[in-house]
C-alpha positions in Angstrom: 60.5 -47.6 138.8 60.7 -48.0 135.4 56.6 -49.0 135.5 56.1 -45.5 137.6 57.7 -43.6 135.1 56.1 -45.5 132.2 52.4 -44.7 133.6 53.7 -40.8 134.7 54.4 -40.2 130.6 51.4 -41.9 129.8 49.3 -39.6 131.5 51.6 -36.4 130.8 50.9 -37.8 126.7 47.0 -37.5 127.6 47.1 -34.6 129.6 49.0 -32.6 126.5 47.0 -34.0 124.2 43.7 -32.9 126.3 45.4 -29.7 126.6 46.3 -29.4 122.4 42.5 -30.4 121.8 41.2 -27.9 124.3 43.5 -25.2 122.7 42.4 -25.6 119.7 38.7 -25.7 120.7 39.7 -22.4 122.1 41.1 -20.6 119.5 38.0 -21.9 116.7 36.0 -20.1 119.5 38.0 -17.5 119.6 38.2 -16.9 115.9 34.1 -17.7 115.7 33.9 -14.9 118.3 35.6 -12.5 116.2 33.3 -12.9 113.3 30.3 -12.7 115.7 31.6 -9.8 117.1 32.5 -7.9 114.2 30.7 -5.2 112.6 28.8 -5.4 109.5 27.1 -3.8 107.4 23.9 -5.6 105.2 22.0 -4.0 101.9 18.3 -4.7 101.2 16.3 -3.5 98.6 13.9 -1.0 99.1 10.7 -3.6 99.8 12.3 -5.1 102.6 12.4 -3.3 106.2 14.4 -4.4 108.7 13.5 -4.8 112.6 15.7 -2.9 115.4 17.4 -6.6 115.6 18.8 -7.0 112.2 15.7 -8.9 111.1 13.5 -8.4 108.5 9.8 -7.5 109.5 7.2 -10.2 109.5 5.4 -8.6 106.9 8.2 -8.4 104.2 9.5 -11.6 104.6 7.8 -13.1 101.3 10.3 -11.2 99.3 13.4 -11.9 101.3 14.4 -14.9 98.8 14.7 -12.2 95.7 16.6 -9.8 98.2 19.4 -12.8 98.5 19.9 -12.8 94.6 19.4 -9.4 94.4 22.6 -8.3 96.9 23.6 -11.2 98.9 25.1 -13.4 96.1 28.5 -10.9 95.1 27.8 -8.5 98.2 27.1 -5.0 96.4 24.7 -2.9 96.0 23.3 -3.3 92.3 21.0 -0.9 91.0 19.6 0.5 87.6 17.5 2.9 87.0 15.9 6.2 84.5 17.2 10.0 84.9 14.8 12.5 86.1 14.1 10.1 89.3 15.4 8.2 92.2 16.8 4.7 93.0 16.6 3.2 96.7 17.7 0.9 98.5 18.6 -0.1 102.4 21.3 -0.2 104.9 21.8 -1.9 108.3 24.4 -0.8 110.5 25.2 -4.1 112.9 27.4 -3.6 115.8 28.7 -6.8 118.2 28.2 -4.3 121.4 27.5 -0.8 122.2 29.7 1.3 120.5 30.5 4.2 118.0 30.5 4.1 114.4 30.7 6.3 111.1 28.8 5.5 107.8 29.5 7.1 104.8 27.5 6.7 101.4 29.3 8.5 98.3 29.2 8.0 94.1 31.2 10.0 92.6 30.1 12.0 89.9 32.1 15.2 89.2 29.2 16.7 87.5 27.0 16.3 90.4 24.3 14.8 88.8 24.1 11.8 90.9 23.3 12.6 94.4 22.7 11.2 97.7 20.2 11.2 100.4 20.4 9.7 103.8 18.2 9.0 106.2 18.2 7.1 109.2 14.8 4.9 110.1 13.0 5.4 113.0 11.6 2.2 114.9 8.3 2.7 115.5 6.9 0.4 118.7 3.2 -0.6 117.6 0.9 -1.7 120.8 -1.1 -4.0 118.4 1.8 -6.5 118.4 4.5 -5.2 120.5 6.7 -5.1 117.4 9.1 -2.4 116.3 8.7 -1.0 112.5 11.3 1.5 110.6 8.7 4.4 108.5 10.0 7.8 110.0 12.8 8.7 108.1 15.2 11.1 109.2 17.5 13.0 107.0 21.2 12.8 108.1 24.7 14.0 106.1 25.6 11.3 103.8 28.4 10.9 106.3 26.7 10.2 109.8 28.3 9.5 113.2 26.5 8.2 116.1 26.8 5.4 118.5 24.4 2.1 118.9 22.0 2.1 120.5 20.7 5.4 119.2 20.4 7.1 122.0 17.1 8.4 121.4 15.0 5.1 119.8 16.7 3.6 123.5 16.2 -0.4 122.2 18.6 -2.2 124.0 20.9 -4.3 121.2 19.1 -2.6 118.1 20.8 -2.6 114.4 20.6 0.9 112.8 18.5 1.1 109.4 19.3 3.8 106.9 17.3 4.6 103.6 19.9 5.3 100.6 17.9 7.5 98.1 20.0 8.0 94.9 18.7 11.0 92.9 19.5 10.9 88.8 19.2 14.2 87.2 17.1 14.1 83.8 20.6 14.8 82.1 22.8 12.5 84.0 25.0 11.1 81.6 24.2 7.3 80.6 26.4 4.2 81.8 28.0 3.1 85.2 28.5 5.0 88.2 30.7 3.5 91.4 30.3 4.3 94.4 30.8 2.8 98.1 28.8 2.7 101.6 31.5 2.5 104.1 31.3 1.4 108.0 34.1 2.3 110.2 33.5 0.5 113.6 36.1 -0.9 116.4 38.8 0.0 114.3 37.4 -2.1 111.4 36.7 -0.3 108.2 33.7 -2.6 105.9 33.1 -1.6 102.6 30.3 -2.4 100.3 30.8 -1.4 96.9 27.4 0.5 95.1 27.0 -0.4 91.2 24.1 2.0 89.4 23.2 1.6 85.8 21.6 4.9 84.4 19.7 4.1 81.5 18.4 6.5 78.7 15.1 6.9 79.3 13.6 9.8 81.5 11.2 9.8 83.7 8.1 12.0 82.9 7.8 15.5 85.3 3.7 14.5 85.1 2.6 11.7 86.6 -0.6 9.5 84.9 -1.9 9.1 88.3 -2.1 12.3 90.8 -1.9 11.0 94.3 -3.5 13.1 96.9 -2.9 13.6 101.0 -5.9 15.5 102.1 -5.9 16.9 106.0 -8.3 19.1 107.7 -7.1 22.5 108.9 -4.2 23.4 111.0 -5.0 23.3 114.8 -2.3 20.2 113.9 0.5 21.6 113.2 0.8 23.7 117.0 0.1 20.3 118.9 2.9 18.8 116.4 5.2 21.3 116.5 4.6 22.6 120.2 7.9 24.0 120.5 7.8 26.2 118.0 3.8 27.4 119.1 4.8 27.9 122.1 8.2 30.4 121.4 5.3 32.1 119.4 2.4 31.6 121.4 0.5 34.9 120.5 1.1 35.4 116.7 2.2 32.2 115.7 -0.8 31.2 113.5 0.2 34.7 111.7 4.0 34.8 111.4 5.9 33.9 108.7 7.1 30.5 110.8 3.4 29.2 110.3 3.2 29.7 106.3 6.4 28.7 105.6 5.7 25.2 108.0 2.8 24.8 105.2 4.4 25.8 102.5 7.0 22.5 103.8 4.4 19.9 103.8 3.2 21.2 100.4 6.6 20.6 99.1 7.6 17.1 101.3 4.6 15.5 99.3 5.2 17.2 96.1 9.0 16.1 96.2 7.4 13.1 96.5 5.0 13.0 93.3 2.1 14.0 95.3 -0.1 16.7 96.1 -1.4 17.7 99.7 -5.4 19.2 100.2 -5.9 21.4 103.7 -9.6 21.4 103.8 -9.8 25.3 106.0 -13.6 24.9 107.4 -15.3 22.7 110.0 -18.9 20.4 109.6 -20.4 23.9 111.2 -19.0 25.9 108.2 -16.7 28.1 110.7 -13.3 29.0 108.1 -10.0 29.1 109.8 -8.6 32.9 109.1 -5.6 31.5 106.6 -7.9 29.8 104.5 -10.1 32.5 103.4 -10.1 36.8 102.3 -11.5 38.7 105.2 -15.4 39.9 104.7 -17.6 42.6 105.8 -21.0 43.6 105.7 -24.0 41.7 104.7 -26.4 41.3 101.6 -25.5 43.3 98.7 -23.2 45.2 100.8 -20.8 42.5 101.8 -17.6 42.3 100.6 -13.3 41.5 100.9 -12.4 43.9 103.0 -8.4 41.9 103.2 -6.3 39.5 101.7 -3.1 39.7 104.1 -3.2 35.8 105.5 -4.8 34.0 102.0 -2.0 35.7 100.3 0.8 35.1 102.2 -0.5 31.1 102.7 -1.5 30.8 99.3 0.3 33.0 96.9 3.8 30.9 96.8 1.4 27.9 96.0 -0.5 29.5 93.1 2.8 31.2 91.6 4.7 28.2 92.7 7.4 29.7 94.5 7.1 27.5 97.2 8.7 25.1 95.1 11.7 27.1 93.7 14.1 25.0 95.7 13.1 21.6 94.7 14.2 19.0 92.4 11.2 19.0 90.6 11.5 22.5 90.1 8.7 25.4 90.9 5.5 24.9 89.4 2.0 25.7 90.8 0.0 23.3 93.3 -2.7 21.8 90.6 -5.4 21.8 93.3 -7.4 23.3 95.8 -10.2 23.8 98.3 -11.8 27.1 98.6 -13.3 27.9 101.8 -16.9 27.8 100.2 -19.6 26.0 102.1 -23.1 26.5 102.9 -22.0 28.9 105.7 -19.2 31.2 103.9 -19.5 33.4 101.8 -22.8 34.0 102.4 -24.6 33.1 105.7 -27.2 30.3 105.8 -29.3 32.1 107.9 -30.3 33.4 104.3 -30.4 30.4 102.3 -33.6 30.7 99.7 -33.2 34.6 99.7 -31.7 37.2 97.8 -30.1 38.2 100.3 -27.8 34.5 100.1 -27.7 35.0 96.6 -25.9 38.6 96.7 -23.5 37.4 99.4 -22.3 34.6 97.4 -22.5 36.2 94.0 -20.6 39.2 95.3 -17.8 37.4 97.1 -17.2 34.9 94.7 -16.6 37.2 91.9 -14.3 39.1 93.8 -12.2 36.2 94.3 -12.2 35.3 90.7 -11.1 39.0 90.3 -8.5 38.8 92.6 -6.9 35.3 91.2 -7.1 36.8 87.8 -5.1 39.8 88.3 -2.6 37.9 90.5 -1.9 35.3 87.4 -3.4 32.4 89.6 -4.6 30.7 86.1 -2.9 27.2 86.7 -4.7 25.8 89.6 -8.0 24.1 90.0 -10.7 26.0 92.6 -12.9 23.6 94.0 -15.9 24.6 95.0 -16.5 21.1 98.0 -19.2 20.9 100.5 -17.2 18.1 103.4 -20.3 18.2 105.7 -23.5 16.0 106.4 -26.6 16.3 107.9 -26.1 14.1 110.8 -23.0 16.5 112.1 -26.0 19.1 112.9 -24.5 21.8 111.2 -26.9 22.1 108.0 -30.4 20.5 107.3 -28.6 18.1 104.0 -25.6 16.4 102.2 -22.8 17.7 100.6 -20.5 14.7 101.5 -21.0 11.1 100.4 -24.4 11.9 99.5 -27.3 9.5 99.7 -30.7 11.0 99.1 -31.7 12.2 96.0 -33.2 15.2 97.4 -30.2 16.7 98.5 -28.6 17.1 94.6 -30.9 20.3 94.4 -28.5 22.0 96.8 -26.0 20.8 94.0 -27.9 22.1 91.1 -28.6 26.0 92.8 -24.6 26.0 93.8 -23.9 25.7 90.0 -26.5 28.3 89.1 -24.5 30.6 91.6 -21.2 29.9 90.9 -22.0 30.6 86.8 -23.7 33.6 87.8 -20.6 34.6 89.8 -18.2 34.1 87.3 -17.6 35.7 84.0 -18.2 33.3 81.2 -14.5 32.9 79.6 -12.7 33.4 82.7 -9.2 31.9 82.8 -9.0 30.8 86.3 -10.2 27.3 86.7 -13.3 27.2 89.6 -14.2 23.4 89.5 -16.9 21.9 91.4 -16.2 19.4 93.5 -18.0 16.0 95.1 -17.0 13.0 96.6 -19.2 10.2 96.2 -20.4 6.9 97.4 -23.5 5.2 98.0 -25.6 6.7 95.0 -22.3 7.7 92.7 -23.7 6.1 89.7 -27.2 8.4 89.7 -24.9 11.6 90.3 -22.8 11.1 87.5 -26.1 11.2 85.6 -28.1 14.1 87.4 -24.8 16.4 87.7 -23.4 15.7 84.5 -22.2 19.1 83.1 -22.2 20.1 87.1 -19.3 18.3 88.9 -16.4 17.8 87.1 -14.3 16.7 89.7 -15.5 13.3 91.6 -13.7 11.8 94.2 -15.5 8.0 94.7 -15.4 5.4 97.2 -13.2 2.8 96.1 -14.7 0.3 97.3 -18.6 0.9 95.7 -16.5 2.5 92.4 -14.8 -1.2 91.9 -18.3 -2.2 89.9 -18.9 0.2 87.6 -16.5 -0.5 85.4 -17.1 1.6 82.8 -17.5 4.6 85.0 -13.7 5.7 84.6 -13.8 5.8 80.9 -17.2 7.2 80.2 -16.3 10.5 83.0 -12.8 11.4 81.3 -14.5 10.8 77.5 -16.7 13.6 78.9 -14.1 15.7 80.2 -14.9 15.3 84.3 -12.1 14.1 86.4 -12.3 11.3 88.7 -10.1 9.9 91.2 -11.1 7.4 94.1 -10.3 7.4 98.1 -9.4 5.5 101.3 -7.0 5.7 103.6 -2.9 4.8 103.9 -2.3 1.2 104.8 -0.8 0.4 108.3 3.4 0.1 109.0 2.3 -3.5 110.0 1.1 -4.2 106.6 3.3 -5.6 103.6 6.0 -2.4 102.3 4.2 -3.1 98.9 1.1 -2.7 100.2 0.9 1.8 99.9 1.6 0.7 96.1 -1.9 -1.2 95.5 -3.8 2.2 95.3 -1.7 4.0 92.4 -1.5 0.7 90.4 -5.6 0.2 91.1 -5.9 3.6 89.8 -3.5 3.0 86.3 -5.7 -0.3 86.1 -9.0 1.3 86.2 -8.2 4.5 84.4 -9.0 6.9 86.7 -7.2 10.2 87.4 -5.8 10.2 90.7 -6.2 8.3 94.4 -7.0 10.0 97.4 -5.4 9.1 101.0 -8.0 11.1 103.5 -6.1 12.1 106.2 -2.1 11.8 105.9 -0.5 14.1 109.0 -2.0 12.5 112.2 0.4 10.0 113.6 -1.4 9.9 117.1 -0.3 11.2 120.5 2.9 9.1 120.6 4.2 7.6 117.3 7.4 7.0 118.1 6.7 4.3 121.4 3.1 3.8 121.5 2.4 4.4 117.4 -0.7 3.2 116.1 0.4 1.7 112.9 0.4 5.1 110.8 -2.9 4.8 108.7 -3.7 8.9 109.0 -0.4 9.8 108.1 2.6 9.5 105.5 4.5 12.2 107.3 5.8 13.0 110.6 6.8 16.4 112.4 10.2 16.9 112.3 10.5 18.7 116.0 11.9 15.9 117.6 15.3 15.9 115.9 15.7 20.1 115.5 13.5 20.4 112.6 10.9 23.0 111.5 9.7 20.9 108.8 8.1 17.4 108.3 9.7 14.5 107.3 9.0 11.7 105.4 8.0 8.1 105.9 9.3 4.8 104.0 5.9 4.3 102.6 5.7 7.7 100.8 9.1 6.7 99.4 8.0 3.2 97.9 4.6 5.2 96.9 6.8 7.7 94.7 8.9 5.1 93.2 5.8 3.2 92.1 4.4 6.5 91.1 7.7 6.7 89.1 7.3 3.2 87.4 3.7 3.8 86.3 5.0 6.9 84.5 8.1 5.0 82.5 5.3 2.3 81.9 2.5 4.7 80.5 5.4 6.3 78.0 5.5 2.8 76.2 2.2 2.9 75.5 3.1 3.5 71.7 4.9 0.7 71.4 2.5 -2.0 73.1 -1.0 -1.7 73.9 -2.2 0.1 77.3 -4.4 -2.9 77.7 -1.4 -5.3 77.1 0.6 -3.1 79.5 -1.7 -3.3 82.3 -1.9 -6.9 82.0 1.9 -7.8 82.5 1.8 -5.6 85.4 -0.9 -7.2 87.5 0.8 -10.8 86.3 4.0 -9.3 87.9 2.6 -7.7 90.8 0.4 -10.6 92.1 -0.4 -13.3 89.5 -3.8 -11.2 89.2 -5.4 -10.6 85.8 -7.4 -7.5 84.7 -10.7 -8.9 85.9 -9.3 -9.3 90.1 -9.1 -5.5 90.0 -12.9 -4.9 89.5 -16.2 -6.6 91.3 -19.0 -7.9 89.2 -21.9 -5.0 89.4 -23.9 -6.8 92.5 -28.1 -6.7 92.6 -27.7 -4.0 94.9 -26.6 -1.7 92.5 -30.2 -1.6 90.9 -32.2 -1.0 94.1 -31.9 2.6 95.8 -29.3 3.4 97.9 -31.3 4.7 101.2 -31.5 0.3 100.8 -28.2 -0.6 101.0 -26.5 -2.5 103.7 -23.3 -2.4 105.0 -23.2 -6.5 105.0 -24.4 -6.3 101.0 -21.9 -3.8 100.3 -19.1 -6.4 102.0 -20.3 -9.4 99.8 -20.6 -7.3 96.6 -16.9 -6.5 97.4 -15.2 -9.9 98.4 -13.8 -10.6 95.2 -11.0 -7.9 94.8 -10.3 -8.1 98.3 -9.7 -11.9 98.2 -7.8 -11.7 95.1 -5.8 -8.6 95.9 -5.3 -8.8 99.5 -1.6 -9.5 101.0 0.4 -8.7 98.5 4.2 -9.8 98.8 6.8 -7.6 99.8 8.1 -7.7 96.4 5.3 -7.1 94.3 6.0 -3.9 93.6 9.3 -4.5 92.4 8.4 -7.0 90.2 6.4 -4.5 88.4 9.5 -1.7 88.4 11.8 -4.4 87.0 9.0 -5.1 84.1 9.5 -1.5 83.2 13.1 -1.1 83.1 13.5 -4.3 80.5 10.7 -2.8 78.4 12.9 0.5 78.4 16.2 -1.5 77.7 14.5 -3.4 74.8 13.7 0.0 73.6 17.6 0.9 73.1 
């Protein structure tokens, strides 16, 4: 008996002790669960984008090492930067399970001069790799409700992404603003406290680099904004709808630093009816008969009250195309007569007239010819030229347009051409014609002295290509203004910025014809933005504060500690060696030669880390504390 009871508390000891252990096993699970489960909410700075699943894209993943000692060590958001400009940074909003949540993003200023912009990232499904990528960004009320998933990305067990951008008036007052970004979720409140640092310096309203997003017409905009085409199907491309949705992506890239181009004719020379003054008659007798749809798209850009609402305040677009081209104003069918000459003569100098009554002295008029030969609409040139032959058509345009226009007129007609294969024999036969050259990167990147020897003369030159893909590195949309800075030319040129494709938002095609998006889909009659025009302006920004310390240190000295900071890259990666090619005529050239006499920049510049960009912005900031 006494053995049976013996072995029976024997096994009642193990059996507790089993049940203690498995108890406690329980409850760590329990209690790991909970922290699983709970909601969070994660900063990253602005160079690191973050997939639908809390992860940071492939891509940016070079810099996430600097985004842990940026944020991750004391958990805050820590950020410094000039008035006159923004600061940016991200948020993720992660949820255990489907639920609702509410984010709110304040600091305090009661003189307003610090305020906040929020907008929620779009994931973007690229075929290429069956990835998702945030660019769209949405603007939301700095306090947003909504529920995850969003319910209209639809990705099963997505994050939310949100871009924070903090806007410092030019006379915000200096020192340390607090603020908060606060997650209520399950009945859990997380807070993330938000540190910025405003520092003294201001950021210039001109920027040393004009950054350009051309597009072609404006059959776009119906297909893009369908809804509102179709409420308006028989006037819409006349009501005031139309201008103002023009007027809007004016101002989206100019509240970005930028400038937008809407070339108005085709390859045939056929001018859409907004872009140009209505004309009658022929020969000596043609002539404006109306300016209703020129001035109603073009007036608030000339006067620049299209701008009167932004932060930048209203100023005049800087640059434009006029709807001149071998077809308008005077028809072709006339070309070598005096007939062609009248037209042009006539037309043109009404249009001067007309500009120079209205005040519309602060803009460039380019005078641009976009077609070539081989689109059958004209027997030559005017883009990307080639042949030699063709500059004649150059050289009797000038004689034209001087003959059109009185000597000391104050509005600025500027010819226009953009250049590749034969650039460096053009800037030698039309010196003293074209004074504003837009160049092929790629074929510009050995002449190295071009740059220098154009502005000395007083031409203009920028260079072109296109935006890179949402599948590239987020620094990547910042090589182009630096390469410009570097080389000293005037501006860069993305060709075509407003064509997301068919579907961008399930089936997108990795965004490299557009930096904007139509705004339809979420109640708006306006376009919105993309992350990569965001880092583009904040680079834009940087080059500015850098260029403004010029005095103190050498441009040259500069330059140098930028591309050491931005990829270990000297002066010399940014420029090609002038190849053999260069010396034999163009009608010679391969596209194969062209590649090899371009390898070297794109080996040394190509990939650049996720934080290169912000290598270069915390370069300028120390220079400006040094200064105080």
């Amino acid at each position: 008996m006494v053995v049976e009871i013996l072995l029976h508390w024997m096994s009642s000891a193990v059996l507790m002790r089993r049940l203690q252990t498995r108890f406690v096993f329980l409850f760590l699970i329990a209690i790991y669960s909970q922290v699983l489960l709970a909601a969070d909410l994660e900063a990253l700075p602005e160079f690191l984008r973050s997939d639908p699943f809390g992860a940071i894209v492939a891509p940016d993943r070079s810099g996430a090492d600097l985004a842990s000692s940026l944020y991750g060590a004391k958990h805050q958001v820590v950020l410094t930067g000039c008035r006159g400009g923004y600061v940016s940074f991200h948020l993720v909003v992660k949820l255990p399970s489907p639920s609702t949540y509410t984010l709110d993003v304040t600091i305090p200023d009661p003189a307003n001069k610090v305020q906040i912009d929020l907008f929620r990232e779009w994931f973007h499904f690229t075929d290429s790799d069956k990835r998702y990528y945030p660019d769209a960004l949405i603007p939301v009320h700095a306090t947003y409700s909504s529920r995850l998933p969003e319910p209209d990305n639809r990705i099963p067990k997505q994050t939310q992404a949100f871009w924070v951008d903090v806007y410092v008036a030019p006379d915000t007052r200096l020192g340390i603003f607090s603020g908060t970004a606060k997650l209520k979720a399950n009945s859990k409140i997380t807070t993330l406290p938000i540190q910025l640092t405003v520092l003294a310096c201001v950021i210039p309203g001109e920027d040393v680099v004009t950054i350009d997003h051309n597009s072609y017409g404006s059959s776009w905009l119906a297909q893009q904004f369908a809804g509102s085409y179709q409420r308006n199907l028989d006037h819409w491309f006349e009501s005031n709808q139309f201008f103002e949705l023009i007027h809007a992506y004016h101002r989206v890239f100019y509240e970005h630093r930028g400038i937008f181009h809407q070339l108005g004719y085709g390859h045939s020379g056929k001018v859409g009816p907004e872009f140009a003054p209505v004309l009658e008659g022929s020969g000596r007798a043609k002539h404006i008969t109306s300016w209703g749809l020129y001035d109603r798209h073009y007036g608030p850009l000339f006067d620049g009250t299209a701008f009167s609402a932004s932060r930048r305040g209203p100023r005049p677009i800087p640059f434009v195309y006029l709807p001149i081209n071998p077809e308008w104003p005077a028809s072709y069918e006339f070309w070598g007569e005096r007939g062609y000459e009248a037209e042009f003569v006539n037309v043109v100098s009404e249009m001067e007239r007309h500009s120079r009554e209205k005040g519309w002295t602060h803009t460039n008029f380019e005078v641009f010819f976009n077609h070539k030969k081989r689109y059958k609409g004209f027997p030559w040139d005017g883009d990307e030229v080639r042949f030699q032959k063709d500059l004649k058509y150059f050289l009797e345009y000038d004689r034209l347009l001087k003959k059109a226009l009185p000597p000391n007129t104050p509005v600025h007609f500027v010819f226009r051409a953009d250049v590749s294969w034969d650039m460096e024999q053009q800037f030698k036969v039309l010196n003293g014609v074209v004074k504003l050259w837009c160049a092929g990167g790629g074929i510009l990147s050995f002449y190295k002295d071009a740059p220098k020897m154009l502005r000395n003369r007083g031409d203009v030159i920028w260079y072109y290509g296109g935006p890179p893909s949402v599948t590239d590195s987020s620094a990547a949309i910042t090589e182009f203004p630096l390469r410009a800075w570097l080389w000293g030319v005037n501006g860069y040129v993305h060709w075509l910025t407003v064509s997301p494709g068919e579907d961008p938002w399930f089936h997108f095609d990795g965004g490299r014809t557009a930096l904007v998006y139509s705004g339809e889909r979420f109640g708006l009659t306006e376009p919105i933005p993309s992350i990569r025009l965001k880092i583009q302006r904040n680079c834009l920004q940087d080059l500015a504060v850098l260029d403004t310390l010029k005095g103190r240190k050498s441009l040259d000295s500069l330059r140098a500690e930028a591309t050491r900071r931005y990829n270990d890259s000297s002066l010399d990666d940014w420029w090609n060696p002038r190849p053999a090619l260069a010396d034999l005529p163009s009608d010679q050239w391969l596209g194969s030669a062209i590649d090899d006499a371009t390898r070297h920049t794109q080996q040394a510049l190509q990939h650049p880390a996720a934080s290169a960009a912000y290598k270069v912005h915390q370069y300028a900031l120390s220079l400006q504390a040094e200064a105080k």
